[in-house]
DSSP file (Angstrom, degrees, kcal/mol; ACC not computed):
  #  RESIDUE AA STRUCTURE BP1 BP2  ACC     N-H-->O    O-->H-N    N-H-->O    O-->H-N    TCO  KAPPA ALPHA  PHI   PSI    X-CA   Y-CA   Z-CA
    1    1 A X              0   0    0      0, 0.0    39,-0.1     0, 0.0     2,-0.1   0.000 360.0 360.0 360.0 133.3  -26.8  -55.0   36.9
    2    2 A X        -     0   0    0      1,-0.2    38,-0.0    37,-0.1    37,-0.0  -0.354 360.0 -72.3 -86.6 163.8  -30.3  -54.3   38.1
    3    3 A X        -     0   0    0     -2,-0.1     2,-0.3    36,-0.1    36,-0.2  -0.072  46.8-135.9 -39.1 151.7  -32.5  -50.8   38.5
    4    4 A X        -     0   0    0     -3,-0.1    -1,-0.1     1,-0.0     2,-0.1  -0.934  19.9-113.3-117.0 166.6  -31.2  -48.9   41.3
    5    5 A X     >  -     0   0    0     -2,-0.3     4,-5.5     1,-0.1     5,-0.2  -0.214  37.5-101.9 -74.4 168.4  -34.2  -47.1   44.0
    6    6 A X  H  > S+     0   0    0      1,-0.2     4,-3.0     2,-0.2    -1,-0.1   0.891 126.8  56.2 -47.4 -40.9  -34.3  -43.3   44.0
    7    7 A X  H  > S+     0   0    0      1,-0.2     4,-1.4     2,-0.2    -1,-0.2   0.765 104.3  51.1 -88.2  -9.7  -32.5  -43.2   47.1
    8    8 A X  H  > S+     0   0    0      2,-0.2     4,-1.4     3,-0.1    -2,-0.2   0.930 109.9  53.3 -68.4 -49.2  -29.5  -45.3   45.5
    9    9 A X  H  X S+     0   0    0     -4,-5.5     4,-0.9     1,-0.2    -2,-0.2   0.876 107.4  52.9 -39.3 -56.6  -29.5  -42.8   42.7
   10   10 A X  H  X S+     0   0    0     -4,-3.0     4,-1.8     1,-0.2    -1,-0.2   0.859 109.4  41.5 -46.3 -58.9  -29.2  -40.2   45.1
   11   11 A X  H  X S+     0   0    0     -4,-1.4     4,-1.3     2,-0.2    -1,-0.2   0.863 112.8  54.8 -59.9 -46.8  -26.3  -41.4   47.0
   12   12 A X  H >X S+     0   0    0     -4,-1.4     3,-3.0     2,-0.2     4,-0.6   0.825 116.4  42.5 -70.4-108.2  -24.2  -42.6   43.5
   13   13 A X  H >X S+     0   0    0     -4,-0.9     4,-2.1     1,-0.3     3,-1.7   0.392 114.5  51.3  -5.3 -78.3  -24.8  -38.7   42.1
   14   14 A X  H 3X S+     0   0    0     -4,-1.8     4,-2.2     1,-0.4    -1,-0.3   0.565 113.2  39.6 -62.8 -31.8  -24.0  -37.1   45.2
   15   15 A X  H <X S+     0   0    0     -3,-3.0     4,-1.0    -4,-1.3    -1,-0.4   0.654 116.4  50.2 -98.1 -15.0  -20.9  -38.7   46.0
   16   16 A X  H << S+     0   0    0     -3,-1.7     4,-0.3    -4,-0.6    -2,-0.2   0.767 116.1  44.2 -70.1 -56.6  -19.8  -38.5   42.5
   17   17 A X  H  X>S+     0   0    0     -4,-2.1     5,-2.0    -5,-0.2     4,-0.7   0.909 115.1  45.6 -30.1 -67.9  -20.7  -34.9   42.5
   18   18 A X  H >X5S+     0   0    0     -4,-2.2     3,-2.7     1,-0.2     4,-0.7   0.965 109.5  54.1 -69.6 -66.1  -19.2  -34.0   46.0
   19   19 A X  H 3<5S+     0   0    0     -4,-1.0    -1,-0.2     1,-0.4    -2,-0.2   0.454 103.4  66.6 -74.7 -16.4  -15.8  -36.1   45.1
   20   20 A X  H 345S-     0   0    0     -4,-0.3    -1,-0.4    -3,-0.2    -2,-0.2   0.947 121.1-107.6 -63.1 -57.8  -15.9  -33.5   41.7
   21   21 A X  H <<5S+     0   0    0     -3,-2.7    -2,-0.2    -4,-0.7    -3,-0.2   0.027  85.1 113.8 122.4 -13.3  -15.3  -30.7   43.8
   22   22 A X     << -     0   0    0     -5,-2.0    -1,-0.6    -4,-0.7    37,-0.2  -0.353  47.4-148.3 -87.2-178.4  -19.2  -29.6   43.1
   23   23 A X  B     -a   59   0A   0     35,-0.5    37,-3.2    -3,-0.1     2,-0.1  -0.855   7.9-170.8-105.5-175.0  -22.2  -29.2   44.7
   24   24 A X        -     0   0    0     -2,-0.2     5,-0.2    35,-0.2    37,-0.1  -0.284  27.9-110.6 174.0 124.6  -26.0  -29.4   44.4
   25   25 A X    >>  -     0   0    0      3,-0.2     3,-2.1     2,-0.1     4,-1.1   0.248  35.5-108.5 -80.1 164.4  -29.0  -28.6   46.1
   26   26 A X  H >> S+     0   0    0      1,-0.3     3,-2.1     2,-0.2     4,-1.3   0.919 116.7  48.1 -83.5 -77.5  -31.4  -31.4   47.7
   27   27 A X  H 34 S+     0   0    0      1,-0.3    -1,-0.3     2,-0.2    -2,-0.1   0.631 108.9  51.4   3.5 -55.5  -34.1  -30.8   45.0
   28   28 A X  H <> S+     0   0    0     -3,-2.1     4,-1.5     1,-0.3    -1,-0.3   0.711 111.9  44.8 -89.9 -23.9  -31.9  -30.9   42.0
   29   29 A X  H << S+     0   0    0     -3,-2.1    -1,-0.3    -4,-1.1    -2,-0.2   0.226 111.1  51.1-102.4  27.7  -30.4  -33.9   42.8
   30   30 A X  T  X S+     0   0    0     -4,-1.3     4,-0.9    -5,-0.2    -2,-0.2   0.259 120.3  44.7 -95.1   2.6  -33.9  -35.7   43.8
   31   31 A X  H  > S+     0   0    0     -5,-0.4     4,-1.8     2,-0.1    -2,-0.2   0.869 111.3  43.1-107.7 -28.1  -34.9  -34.4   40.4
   32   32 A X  H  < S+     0   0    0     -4,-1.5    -3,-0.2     2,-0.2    -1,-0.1   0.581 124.9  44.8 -99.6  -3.7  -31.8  -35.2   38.1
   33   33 A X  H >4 S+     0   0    0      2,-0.1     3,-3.7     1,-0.1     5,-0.4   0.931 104.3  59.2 -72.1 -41.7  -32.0  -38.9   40.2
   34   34 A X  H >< S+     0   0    0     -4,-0.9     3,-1.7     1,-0.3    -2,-0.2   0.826 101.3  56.2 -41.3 -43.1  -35.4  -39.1   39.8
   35   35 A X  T 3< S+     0   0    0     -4,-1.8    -1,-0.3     1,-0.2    -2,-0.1   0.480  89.9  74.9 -89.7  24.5  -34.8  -39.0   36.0
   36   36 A X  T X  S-     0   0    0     -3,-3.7     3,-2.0    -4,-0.1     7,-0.3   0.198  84.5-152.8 -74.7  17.4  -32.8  -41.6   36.1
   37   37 A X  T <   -     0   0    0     -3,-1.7   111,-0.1     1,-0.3    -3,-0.1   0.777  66.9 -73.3  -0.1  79.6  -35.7  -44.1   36.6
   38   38 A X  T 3  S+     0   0    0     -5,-0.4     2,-0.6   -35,-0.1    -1,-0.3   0.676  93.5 147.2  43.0  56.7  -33.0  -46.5   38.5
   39   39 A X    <>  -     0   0    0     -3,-2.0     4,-1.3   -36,-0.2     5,-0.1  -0.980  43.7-151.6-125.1 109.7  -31.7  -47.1   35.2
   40   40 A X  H  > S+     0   0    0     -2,-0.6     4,-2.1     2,-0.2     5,-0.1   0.805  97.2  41.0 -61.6 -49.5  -27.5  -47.6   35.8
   41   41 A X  H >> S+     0   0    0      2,-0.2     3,-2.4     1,-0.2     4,-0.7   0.933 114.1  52.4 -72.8 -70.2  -26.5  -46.3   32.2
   42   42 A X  H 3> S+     0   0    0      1,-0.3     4,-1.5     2,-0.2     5,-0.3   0.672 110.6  48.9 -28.9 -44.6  -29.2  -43.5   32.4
   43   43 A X  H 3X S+     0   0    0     -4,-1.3     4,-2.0    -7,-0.3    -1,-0.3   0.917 107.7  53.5 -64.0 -45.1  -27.6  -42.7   35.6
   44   44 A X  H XX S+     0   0    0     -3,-2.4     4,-1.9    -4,-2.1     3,-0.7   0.984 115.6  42.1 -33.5 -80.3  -24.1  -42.8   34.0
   45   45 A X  H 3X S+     0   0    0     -4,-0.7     4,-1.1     1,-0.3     5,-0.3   0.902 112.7  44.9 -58.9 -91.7  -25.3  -40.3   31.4
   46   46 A X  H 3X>S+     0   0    0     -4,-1.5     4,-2.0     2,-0.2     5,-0.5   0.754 109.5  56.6 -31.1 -26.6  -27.3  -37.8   33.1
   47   47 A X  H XX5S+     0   0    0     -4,-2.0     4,-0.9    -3,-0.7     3,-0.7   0.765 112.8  45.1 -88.9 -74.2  -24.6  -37.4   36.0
   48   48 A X  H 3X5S+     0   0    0     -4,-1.9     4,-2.0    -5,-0.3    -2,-0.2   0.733 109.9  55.6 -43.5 -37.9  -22.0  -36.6   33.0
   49   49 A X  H 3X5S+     0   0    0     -4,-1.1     4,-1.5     2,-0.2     5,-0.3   0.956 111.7  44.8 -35.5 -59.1  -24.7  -34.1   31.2
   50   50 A X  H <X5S+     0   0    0     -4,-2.0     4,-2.4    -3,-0.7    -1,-0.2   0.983 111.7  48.0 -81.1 -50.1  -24.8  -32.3   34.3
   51   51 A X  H  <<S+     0   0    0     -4,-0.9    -1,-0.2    -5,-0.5    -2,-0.2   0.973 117.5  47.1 -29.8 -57.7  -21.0  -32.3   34.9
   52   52 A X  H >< S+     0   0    0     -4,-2.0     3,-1.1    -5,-0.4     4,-0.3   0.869 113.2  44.0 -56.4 -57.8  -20.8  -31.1   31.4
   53   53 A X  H 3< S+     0   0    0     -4,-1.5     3,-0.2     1,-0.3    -1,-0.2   0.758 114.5  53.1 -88.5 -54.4  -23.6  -28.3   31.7
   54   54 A X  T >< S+     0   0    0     -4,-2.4     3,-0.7    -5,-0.3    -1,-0.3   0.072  76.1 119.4 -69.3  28.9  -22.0  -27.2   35.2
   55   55 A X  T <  S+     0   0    0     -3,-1.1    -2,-0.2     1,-0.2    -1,-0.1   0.991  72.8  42.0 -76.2 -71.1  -18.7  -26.8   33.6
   56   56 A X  T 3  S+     0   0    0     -4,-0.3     2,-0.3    -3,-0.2    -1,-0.2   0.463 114.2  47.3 -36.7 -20.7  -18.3  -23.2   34.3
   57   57 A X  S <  S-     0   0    0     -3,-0.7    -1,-0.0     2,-0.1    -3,-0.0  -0.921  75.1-126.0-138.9 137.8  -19.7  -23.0   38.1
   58   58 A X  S    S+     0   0    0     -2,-0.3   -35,-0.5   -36,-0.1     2,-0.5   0.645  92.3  56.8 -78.6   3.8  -18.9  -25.2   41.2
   59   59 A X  B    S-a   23   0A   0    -37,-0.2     2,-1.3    -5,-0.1   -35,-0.2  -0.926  82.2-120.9-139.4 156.5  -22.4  -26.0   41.9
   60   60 A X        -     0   0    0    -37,-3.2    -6,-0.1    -2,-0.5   -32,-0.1  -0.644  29.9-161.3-116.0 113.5  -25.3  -27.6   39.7
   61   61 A X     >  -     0   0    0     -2,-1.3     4,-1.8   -37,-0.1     5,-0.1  -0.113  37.9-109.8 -72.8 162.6  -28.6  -25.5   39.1
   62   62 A X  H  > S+     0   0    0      2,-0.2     4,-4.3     1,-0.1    -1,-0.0   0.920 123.7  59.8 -30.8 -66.3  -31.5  -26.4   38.2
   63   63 A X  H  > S+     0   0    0      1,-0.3     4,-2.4     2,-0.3     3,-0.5   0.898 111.9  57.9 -49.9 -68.9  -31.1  -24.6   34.2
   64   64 A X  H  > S+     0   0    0      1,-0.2     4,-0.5     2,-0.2     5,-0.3   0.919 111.1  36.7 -46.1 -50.6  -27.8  -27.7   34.6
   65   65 A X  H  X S+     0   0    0     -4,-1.8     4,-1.5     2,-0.2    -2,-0.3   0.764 110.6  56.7 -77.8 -16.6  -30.2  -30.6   35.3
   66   66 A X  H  X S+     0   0    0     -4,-4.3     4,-2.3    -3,-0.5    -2,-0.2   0.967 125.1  26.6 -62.3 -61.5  -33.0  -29.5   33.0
   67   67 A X  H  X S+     0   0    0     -4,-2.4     4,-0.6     1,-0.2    -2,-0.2   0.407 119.8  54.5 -89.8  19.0  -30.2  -29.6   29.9
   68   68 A X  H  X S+     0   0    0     -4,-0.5     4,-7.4    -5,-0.2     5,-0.5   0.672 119.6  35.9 -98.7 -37.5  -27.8  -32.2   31.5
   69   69 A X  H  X S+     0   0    0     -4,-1.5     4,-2.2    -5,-0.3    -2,-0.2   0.908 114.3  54.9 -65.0 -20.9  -31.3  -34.5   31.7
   70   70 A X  H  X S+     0   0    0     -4,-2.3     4,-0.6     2,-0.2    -3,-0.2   0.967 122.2  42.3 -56.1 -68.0  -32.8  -32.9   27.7
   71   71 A X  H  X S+     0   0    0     -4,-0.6     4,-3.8     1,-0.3    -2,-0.2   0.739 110.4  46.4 -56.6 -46.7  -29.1  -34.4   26.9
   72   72 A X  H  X S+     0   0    0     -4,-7.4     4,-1.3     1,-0.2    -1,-0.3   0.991 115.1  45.1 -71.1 -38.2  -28.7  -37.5   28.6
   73   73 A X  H  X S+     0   0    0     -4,-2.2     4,-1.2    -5,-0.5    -1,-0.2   0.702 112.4  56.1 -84.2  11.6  -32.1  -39.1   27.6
   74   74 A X  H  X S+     0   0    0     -4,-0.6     4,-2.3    -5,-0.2     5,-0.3   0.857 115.6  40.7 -57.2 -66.7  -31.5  -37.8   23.8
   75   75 A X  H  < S+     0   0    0     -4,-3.8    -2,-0.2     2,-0.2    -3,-0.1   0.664 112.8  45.6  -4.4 -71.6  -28.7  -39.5   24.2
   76   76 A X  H  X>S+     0   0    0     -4,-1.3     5,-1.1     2,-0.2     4,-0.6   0.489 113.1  62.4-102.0 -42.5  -29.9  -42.8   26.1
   77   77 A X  I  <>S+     0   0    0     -4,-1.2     5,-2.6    -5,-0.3     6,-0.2   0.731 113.4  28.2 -53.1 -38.8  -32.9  -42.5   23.2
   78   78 A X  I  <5S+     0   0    0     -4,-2.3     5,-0.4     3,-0.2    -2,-0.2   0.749 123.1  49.4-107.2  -3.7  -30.7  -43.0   20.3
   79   79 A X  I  45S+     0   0    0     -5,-0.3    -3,-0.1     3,-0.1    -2,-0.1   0.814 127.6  16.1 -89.5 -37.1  -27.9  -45.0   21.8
   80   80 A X  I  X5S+     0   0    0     -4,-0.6     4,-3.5     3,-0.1    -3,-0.2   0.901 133.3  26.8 -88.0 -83.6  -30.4  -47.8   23.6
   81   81 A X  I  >XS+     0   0    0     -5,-1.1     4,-2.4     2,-0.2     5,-0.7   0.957 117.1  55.0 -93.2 -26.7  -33.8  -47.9   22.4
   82   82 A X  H  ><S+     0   0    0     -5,-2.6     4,-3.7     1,-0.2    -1,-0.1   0.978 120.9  44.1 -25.9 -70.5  -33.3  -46.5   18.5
   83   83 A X  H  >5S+     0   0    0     -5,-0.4     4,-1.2    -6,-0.2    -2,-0.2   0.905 111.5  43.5 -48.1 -64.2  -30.9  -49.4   18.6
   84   84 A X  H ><5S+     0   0    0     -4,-3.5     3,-0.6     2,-0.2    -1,-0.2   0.977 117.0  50.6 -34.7 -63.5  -32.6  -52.1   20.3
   85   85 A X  H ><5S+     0   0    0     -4,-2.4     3,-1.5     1,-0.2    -2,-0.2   0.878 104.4  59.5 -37.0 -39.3  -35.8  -51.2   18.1
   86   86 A X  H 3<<S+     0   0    0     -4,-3.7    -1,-0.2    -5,-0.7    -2,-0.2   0.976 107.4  44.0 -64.6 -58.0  -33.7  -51.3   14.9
   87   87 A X  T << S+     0   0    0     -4,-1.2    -1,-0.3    -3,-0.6     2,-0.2   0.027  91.8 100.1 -73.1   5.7  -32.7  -54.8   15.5
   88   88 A X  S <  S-     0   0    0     -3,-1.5    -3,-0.0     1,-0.2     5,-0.0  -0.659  74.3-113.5 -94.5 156.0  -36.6  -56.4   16.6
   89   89 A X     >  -     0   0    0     -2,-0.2     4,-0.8     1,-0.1    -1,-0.2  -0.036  31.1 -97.5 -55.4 167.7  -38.5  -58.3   14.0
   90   90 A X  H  > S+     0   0    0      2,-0.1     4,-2.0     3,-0.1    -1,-0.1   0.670 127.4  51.2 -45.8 -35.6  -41.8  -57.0   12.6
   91   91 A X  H  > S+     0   0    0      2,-0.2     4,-1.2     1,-0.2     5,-0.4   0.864 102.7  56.2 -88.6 -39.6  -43.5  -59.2   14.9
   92   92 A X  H  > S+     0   0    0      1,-0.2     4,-1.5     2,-0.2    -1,-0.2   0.827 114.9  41.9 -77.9  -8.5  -41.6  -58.1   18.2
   93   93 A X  H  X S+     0   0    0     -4,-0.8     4,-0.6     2,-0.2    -1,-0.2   0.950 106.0  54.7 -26.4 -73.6  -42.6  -54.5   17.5
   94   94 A X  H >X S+     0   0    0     -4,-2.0     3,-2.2     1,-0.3     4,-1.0   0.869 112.7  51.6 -60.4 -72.1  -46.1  -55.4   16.5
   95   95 A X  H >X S+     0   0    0     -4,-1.2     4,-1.4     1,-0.3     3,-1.3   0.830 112.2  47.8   1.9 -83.9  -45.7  -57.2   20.5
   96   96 A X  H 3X S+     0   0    0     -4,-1.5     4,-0.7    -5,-0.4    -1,-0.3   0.743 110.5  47.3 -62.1  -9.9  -44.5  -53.8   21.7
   97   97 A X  H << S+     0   0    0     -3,-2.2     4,-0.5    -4,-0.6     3,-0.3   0.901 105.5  59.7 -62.7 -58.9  -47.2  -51.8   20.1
   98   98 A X  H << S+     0   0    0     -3,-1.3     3,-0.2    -4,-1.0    -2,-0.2   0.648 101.8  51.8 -67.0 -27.0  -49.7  -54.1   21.4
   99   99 A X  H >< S+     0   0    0     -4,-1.4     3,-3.8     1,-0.2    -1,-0.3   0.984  83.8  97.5 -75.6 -47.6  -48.4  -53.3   25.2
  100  100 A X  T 3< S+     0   0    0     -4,-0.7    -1,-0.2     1,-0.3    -2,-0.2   0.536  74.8  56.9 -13.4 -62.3  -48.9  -49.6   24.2
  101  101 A X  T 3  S+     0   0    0     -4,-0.5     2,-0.6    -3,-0.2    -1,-0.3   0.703  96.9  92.9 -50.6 -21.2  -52.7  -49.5   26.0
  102  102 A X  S <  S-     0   0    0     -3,-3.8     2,-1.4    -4,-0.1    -1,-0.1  -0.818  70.9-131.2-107.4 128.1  -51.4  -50.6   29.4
  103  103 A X  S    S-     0   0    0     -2,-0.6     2,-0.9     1,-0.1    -2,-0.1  -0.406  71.1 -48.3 -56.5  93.1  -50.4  -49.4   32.0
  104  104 A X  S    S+     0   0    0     -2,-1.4    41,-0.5    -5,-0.0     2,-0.2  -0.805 125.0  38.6  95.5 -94.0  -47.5  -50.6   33.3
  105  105 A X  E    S-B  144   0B   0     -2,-0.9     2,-0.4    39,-0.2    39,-0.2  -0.752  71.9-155.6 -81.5 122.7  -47.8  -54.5   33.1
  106  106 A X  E     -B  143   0B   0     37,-2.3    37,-2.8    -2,-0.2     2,-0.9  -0.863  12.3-132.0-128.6 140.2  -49.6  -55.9   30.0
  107  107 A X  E >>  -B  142   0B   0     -2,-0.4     3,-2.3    35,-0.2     2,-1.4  -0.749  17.4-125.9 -91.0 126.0  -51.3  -59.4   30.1
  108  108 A X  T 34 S+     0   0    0     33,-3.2     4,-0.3    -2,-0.9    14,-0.1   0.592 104.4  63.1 -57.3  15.9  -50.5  -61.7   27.2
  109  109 A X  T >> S+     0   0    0     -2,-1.4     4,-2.1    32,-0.2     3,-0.8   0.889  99.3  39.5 -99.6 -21.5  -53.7  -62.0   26.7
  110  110 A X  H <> S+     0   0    0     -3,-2.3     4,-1.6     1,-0.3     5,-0.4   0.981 117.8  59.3 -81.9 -52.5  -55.1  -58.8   25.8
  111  111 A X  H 3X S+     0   0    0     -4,-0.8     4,-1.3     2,-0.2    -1,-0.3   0.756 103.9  44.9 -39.4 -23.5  -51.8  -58.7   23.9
  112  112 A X  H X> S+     0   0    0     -3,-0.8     3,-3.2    -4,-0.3     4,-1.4   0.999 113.1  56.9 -99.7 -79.0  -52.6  -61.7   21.9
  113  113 A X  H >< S+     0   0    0     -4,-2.1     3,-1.1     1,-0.3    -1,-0.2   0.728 109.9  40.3 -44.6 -59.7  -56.1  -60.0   21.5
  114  114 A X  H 3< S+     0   0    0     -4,-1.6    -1,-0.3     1,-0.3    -2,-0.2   0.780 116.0  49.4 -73.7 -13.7  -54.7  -56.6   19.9
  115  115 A X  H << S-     0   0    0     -3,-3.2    -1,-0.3    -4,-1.3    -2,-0.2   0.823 107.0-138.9 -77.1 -24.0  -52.3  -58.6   17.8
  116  116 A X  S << S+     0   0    0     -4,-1.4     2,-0.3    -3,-1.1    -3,-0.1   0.977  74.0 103.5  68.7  81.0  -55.8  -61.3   16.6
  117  117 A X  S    S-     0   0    0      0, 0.0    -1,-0.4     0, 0.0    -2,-0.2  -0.854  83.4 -84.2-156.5-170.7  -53.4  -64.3   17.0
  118  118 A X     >  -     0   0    0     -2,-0.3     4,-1.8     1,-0.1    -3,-0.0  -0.262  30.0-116.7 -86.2 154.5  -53.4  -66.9   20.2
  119  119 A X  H  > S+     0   0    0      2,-0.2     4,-1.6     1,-0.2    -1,-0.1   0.730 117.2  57.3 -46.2 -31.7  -51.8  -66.4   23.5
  120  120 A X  H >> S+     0   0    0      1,-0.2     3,-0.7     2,-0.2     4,-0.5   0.967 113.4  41.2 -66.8 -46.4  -49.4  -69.5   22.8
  121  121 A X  H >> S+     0   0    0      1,-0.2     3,-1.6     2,-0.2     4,-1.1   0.938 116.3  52.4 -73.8 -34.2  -48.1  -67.7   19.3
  122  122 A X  H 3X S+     0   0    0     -4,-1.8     4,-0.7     1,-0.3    -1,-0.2   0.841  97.6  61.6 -34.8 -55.4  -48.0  -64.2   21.2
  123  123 A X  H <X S+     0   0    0     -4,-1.6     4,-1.6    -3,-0.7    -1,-0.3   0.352  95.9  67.1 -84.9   3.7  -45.8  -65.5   24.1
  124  124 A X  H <X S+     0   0    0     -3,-1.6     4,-2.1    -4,-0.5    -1,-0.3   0.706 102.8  46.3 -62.7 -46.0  -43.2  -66.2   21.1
  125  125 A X  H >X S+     0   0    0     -4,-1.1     4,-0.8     2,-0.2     3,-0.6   0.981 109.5  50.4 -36.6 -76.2  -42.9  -62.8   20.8
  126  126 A X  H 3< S+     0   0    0     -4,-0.7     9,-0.2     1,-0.3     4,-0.2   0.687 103.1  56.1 -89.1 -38.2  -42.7  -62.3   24.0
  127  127 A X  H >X S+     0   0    0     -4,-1.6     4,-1.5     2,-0.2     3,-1.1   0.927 108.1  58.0 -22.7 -72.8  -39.8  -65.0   24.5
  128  128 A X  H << S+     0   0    0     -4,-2.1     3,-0.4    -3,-0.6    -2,-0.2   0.869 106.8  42.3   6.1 -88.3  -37.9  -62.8   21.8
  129  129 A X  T 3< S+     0   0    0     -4,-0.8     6,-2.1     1,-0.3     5,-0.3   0.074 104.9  62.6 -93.7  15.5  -37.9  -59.8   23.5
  130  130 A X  T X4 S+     0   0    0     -3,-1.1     3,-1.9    -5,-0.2    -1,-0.3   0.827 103.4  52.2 -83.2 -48.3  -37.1  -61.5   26.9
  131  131 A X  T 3< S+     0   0    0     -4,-1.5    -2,-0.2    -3,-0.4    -3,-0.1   0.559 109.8  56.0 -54.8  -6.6  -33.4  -62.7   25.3
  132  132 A X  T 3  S-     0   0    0     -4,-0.2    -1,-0.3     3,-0.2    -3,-0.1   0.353 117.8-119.1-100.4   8.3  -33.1  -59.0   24.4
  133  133 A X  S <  S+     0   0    0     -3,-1.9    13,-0.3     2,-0.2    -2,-0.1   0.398  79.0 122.5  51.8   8.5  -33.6  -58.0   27.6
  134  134 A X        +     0   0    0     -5,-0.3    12,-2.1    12,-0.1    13,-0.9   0.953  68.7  12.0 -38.7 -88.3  -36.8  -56.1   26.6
  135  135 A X  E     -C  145   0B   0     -6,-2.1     2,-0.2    10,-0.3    -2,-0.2  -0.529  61.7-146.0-106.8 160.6  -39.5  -57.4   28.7
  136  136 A X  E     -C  144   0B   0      8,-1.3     8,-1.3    -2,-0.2     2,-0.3  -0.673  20.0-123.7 -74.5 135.5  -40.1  -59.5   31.6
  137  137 A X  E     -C  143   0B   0     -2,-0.2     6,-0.2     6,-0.2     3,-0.1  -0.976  23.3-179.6-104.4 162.3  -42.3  -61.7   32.8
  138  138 A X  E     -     0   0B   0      4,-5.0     5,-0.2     1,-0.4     2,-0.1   0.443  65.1 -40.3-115.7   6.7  -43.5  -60.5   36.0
  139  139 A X  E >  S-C  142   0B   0      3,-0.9     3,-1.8    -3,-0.1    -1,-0.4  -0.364  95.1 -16.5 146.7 146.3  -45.8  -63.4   36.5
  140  140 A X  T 3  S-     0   0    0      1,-0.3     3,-0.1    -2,-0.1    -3,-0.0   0.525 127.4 -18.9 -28.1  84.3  -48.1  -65.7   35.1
  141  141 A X  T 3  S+     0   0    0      1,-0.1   -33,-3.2   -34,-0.1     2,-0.7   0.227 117.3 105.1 113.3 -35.0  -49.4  -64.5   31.9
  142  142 A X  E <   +BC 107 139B   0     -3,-1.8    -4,-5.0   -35,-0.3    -3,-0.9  -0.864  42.7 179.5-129.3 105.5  -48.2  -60.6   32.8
  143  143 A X  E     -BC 106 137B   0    -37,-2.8   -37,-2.3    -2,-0.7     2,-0.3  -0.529  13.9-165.5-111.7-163.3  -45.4  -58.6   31.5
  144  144 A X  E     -BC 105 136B   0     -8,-1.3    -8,-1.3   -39,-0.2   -39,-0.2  -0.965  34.2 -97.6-168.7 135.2  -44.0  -55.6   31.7
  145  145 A X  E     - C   0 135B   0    -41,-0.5   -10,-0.3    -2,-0.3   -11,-0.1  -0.437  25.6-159.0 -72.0 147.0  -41.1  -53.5   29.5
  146  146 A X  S    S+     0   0    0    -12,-2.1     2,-1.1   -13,-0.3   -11,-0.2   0.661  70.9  72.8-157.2 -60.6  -37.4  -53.9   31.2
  147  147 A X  S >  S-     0   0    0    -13,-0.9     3,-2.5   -14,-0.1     4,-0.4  -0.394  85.9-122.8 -81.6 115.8  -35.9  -50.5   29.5
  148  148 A X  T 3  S+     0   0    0     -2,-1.1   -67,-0.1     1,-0.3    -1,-0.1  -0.205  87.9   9.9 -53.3 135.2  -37.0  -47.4   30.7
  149  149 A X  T 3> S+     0   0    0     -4,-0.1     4,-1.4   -68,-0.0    -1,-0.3   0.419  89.9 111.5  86.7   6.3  -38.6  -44.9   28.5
  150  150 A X  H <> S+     0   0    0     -3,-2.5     4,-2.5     2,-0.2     5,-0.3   0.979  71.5  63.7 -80.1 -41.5  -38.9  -47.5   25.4
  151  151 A X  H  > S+     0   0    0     -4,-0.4     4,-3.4     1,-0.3     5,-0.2   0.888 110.7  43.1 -27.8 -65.9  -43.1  -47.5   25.9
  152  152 A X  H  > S+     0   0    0      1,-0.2     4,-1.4     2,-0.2    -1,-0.3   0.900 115.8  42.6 -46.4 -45.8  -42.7  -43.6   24.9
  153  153 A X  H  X S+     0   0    0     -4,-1.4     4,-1.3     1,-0.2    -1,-0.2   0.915 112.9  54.6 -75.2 -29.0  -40.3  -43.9   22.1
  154  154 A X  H  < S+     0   0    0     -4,-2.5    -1,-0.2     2,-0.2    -2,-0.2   0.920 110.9  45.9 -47.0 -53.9  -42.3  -47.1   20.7
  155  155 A X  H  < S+     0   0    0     -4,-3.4     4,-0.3    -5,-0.3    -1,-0.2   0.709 108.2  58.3 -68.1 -27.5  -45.6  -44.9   20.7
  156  156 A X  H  X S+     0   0    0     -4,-1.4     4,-0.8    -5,-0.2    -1,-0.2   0.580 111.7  43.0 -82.3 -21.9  -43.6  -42.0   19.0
  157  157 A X  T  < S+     0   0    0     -4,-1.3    -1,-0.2    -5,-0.2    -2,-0.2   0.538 107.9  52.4-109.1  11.9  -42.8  -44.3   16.3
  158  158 A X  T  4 S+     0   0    0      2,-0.1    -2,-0.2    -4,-0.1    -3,-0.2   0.354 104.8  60.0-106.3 -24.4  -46.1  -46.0   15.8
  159  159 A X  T  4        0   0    0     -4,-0.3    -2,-0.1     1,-0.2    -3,-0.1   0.884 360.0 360.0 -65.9 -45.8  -47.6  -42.0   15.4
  160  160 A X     <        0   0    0     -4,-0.8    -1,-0.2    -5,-0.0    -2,-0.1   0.600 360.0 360.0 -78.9 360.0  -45.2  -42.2   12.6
């Protein structure tokens, strides 16, 4: 299953919400979709955090979507990318490290550059971590990370 848009998010949550017996006001659900970056599990998890968090009250505040989102991408962090991470090579790290400087979309060459090996040996890497569903390519030469939030958690474990 692919990313859904903001306004997909919206609708899935809302109707999910409404069909609860809840509500929740336009704001708080463009912000608790929003932090779903189209991500289908993410979405999963954050709309139960906020169920969970509104448990007491028929409608879902803000103060619910700040700690149903804290939860779900704690969550989403140790269930998804901890896991993925745990299971790449040294070298398909080193790969995801290497994206670390770009924004957004990385070209395999400037990866190949921060790694000091060739594009050809790079784009084995990068092979890898496409059968893992990591990355993409998004077109010749340019890829681009597939799980949301991994860039951040990558960089938080390359500080360490």
């Amino acid at each position: 299953m692919g990313n859904v848009s903001q306004a997909e998010a919206e609708v899935a949550l809302r109707r999910t919400i409404e069909f609860g017996g809840k509500g929740i006001g336009e704001g708080d659900l463009s912000a608790a979709a929003r932090s779903t970056l189209g991500y289908p599990y993410l979405m999963q998890l954050v709309g139960y955090h906020l169920w969970e968090a509104s448990a007491d009250h028929d409608t879902i505040f803000s103060d619910d979507v700040r700690d149903g989102v804290l939860i779900a991408r704690g969550e989403f962090e140790e269930r998804v990318l901890e896991s993925t991470c745990r299971v790449l090579s040294d070298g398909d790290r080193r790969f995801l490290v290497a994206m670390l400087p770009d924004e957004g979309e990385s070209r395999i060459a400037d990866i190949a550059t921060r790694m000091g090996m060739t594009s050809n040996y790079a784009s084995h890497y990068r092979r890898r971590l496409e059968e893992q569903g990591v990355v993409s390519t998004r077109r010749r030469g340019v890829v681009g990370v597939d799980l949301p939030l991994l860039k951040d958690y990558v960089a938080r474990m390359a500080a360490e």
